[in-house]
C-alpha positions in Angstrom: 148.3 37.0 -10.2 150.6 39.9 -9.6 149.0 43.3 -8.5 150.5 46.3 -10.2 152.1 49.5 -8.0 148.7 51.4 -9.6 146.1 49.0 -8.1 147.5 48.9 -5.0 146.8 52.6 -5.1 143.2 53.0 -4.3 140.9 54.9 -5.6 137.5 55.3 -5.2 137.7 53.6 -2.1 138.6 50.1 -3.2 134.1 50.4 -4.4 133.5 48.3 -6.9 132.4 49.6 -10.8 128.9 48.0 -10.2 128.0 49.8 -7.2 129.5 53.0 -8.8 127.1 53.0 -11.9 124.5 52.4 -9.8 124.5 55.1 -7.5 125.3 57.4 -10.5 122.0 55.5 -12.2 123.8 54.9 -15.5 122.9 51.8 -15.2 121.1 50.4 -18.5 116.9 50.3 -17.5 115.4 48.5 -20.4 117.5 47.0 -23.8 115.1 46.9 -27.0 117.1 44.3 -29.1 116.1 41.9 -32.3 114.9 45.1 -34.1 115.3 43.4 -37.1 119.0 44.2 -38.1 119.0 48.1 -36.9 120.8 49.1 -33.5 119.8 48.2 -30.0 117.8 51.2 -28.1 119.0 51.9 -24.6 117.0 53.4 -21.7 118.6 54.9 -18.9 117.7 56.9 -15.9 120.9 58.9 -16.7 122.5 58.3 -19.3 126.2 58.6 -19.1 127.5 60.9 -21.1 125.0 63.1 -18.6 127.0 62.6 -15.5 128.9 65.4 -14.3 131.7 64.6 -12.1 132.6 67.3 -9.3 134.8 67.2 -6.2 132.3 65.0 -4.3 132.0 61.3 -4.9 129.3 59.8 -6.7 127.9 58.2 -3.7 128.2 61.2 -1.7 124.6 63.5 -1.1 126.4 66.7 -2.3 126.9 64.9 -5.7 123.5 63.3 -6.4 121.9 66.7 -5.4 124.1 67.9 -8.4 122.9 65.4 -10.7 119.0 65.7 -10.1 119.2 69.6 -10.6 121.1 69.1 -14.3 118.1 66.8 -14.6 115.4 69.1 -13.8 117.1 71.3 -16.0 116.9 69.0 -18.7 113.4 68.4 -17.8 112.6 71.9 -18.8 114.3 72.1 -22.1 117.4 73.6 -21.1 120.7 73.4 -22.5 123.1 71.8 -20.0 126.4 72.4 -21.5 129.1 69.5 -19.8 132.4 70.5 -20.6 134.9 67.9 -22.0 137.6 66.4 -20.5 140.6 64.7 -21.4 141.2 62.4 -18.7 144.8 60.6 -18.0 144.7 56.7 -18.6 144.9 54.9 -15.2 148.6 53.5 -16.2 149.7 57.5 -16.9 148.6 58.7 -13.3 151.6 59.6 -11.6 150.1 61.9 -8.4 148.6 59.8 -5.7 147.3 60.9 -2.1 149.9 61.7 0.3 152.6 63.0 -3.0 154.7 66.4 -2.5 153.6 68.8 -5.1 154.2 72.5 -5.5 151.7 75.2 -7.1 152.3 76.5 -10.5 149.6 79.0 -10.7 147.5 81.4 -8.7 148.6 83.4 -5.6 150.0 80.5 -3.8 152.8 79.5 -6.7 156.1 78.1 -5.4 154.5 76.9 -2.1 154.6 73.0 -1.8 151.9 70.8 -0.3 150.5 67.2 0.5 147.5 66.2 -2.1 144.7 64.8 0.2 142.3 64.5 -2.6 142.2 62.7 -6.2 139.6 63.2 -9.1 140.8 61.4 -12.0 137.5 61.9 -14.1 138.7 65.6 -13.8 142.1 65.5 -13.8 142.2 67.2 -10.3 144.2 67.1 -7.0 143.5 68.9 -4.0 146.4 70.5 -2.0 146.6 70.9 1.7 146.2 74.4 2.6 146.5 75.9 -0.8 144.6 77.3 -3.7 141.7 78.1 -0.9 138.9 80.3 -1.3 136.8 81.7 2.0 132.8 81.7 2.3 130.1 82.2 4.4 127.6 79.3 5.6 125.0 78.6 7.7 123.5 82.3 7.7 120.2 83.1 8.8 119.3 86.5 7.8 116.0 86.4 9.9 117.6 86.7 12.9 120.7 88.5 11.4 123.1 85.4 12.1 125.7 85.9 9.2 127.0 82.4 9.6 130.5 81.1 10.1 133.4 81.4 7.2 134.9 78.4 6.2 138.2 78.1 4.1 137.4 75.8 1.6 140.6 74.3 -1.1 139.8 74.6 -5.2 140.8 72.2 -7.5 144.2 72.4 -9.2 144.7 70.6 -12.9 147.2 68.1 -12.4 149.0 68.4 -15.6 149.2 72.3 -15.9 148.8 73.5 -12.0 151.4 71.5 -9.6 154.0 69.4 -10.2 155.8 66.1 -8.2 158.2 67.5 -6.3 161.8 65.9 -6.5 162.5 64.4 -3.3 166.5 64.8 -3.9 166.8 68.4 -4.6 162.9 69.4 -3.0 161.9 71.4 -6.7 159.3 70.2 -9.2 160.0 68.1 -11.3 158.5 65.7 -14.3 157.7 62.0 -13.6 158.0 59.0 -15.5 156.7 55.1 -15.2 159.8 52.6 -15.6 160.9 49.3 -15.0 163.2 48.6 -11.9 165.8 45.3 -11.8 163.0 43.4 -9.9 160.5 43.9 -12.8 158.6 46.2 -10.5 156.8 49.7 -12.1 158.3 53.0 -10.4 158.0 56.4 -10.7 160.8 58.6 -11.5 162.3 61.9 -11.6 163.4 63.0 -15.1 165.7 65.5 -14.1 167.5 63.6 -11.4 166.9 59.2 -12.2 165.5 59.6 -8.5 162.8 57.1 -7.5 159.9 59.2 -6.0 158.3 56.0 -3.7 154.1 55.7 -3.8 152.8 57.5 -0.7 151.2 55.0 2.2 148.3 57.3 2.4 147.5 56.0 -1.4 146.6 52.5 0.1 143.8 54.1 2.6 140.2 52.4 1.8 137.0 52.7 4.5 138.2 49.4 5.9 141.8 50.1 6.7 144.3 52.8 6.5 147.6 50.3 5.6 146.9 46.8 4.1 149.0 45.2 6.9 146.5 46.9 9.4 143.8 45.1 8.1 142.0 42.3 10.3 140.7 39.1 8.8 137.0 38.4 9.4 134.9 35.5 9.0 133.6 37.0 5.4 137.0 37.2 4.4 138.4 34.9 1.8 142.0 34.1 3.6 145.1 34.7 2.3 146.2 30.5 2.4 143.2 30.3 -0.2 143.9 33.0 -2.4 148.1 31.6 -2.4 146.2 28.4 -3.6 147.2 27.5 -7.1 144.3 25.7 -8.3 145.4 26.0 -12.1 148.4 24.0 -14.1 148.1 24.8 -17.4 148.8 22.1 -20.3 150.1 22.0 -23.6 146.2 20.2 -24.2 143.3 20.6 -26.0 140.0 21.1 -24.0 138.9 18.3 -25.2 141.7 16.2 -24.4 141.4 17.5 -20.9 138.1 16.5 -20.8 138.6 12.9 -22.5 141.6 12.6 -19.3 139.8 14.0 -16.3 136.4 11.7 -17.1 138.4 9.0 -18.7 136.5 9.1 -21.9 137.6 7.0 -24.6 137.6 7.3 -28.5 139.2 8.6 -31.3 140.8 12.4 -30.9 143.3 14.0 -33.2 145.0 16.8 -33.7 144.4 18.5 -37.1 147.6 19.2 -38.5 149.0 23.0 -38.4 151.1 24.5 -41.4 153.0 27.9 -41.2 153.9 29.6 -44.6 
């Protein structure tokens, strides 16, 4: 098995789906099936199409204290308008943690900046220093403390707000996926036929910051076993693999094929 240029880009931490649905509870509760030919009935604690992504992970506090107030708004008959969004298919992502981009829009158009931050389900990026807002926290007003101000960086839409910039020529540029010689997936400039390389930074997880920095532990499957080719496949039947591997004997043939 060959991994692909995109899933050696992490996202979401390397966390797998499982664990993801279940700390958004989307999770499927209770399945009411043989209803005597008309549609299964789901129950969920929150059902998907009710999950609101935002700049905080689904595992994070911030998000899940998000969550339970749409619910509680729900709860009391209110309409909790989600807006739609058109996200990019994994193999059509072409910005990645660590890519040069420059600002279309707002008061910081034409600078250029490192994204530090991905969320696909929202087509957004976060720039490094740009597109920030200021605000106060931690105020106390009975003892007249107005708190600290923090610079904070918005969201920009990744396929109207910034662009890849062109690594030859430093402007922005469109991207494309193509084929190399070696049969490898690259990205490249339109305008110039320049390979714009993945960023390291893409490959960070919470267990390593480069795959070659990683350490082997005892929990590890190693990478001698994982090498191992424990497959051959056979111009066979199952059945005559079966008949072969136990030595079964008897009468097996192959029905006859016709092509018109």
């Amino acid at each position: 098995m060959r991994f692909s240029v995109l899933l050696h880009c992490t996202y979401l931490k390397n966390l797998p789906k499982s664990y993801i649905d279940q700390v958004k509870k989307t999770v499927p509760k209770k399945v009411f099936r043989n209803r005597f030919g008309t549609p299964e009935i789901v129950e969920y604690e929150r059902k998907p199409e009710d999950y609101e992504y935002t700049e905080y992970r689904p595992w994070e506090q911030e998000a899940d204290v998000h969550q339970q107030q749409l619910d509680n708004q729900r709860k009391m008959n209110k309409k909790v308008r989600i807006a739609p969004v058109s996200t990019i298919p994994d193999h059509q992502w072409t910005m990645f943690r660590g890519d040069r981009v420059e600002v279309l829009v707002g008061k910081d158009k034409g600078k250029q900046g490192l994204i530090n931050y991905v969320v696909r389900e929202r087509n957004w990026c976060f720039v490094e220093g740009l597109n920030c807002k200021f605000q106060m926290v931690g105020s106390i007003k009975q003892m007249g403390y107005k708190g600290n101000m923090v610079k904070k960086e918005c969201p920009l839409d990744v396929e109207k707000e910034i662009a890849l910039v062109d690594p030859v020529d430093l402007k922005p540029t469109e991207v494309e996926w193509r084929w190399n010689e070696k049969g490898e997936k690259i990205r490249v400039s339109v305008r110039s036929g320049h390979q714009i390389p993945i960023p390291v930074r893409s490959q960070e997880t919470l267990e390593y910051i480069t795959p070659e920095s990683y350490s082997e532990n005892e929990k590890d499957t190693t990478a001698k076993v994982v090498l191992e080719r424990t497959f051959e496949p056979q111009l066979k039947l199952f059945e005559e693999e079966i008949m072969e591997q136990y030595a079964i004997q008897g009468p097996l043939h192959r029905k006859d094929t016709y092509w018109y």
